[in-house]
C-alpha positions in Angstrom: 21.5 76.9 27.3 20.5 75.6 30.7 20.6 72.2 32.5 17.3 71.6 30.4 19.3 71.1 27.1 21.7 68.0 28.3 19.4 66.2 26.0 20.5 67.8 22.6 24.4 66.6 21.5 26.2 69.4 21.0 26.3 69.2 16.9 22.8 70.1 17.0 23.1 73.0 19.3 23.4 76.3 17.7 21.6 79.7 18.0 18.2 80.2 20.0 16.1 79.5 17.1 17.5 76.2 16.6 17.6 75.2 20.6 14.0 76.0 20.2 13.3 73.7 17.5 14.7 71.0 19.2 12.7 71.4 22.3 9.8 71.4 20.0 10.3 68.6 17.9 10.9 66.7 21.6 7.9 68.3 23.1 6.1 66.9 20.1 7.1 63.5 19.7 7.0 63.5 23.5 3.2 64.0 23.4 2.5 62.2 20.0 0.4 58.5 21.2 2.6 56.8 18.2 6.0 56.3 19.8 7.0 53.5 17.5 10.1 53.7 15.9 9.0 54.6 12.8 7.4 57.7 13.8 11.1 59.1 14.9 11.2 59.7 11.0 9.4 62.8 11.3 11.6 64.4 14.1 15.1 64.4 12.5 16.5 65.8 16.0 15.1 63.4 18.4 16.1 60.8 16.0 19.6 61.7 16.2 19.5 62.0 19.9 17.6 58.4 19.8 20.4 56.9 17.5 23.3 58.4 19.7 22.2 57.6 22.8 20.2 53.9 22.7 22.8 52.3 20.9 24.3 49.2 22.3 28.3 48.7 22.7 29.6 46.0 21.5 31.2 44.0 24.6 33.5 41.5 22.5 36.8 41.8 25.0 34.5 41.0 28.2 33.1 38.5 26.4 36.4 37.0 25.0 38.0 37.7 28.9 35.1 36.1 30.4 35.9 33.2 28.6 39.7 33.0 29.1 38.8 33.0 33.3 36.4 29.4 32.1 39.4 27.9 30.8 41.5 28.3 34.1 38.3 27.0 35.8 37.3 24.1 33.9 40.5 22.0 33.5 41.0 18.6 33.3 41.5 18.5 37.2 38.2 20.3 38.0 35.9 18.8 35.5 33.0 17.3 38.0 32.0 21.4 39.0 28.5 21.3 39.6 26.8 24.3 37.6 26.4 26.4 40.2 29.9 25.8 41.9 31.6 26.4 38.2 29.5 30.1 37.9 30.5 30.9 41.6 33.9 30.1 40.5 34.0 32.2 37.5 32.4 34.8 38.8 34.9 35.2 42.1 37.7 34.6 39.2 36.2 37.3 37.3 35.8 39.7 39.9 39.5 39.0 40.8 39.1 37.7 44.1 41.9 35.4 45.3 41.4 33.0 47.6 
């Protein structure tokens, strides 16, 4: 296989025939004018590759340390922040800049 093939994962790669099958199946759906995503039903391959590849992470610890660096920000000292000043803030205190 050559650099072509980066878009097949590699449990779907086998032998020629089935290389080949997946370039077709992408060629096809590639060309089809319905791209909606109920039209990946007919291309079991590129719906693999679609499923494995344009799924969203889940992002709960940034999230969750995101918010710890607000609470060292907004105390009971600092509580007039204008909007703008607080997000500066956090993001210099997310970014792990000390001043």
């Amino acid at each position: 296989m050559g650099s072509d093939d980066n878009y097949a994962p590699s449990q779907l790669t086998g032998d020629g025939a089935t290389v080949n099958n997946l370039k077709l199946q992408a060629n096809n759906y590639l060309t089809k004018a319905n791209t909606s995503l109920s039209s990946l039903q007919s291309y079991p391959a590129v719906q693999t590759v679609f499923v494995r590849y344009n799924t969203s992470l889940t992002s709960s610890v940034a999230v969750k340390r995101l918010f710890s660096c607000t609470g060292l920000i907004a105390t009971s000292r600092q509580n007039r922040l204008s909007d703008s000043t607080f997000e500066k803030l956090l993001m210099l205190k997310a970014n792990h800049y000390e001043p």
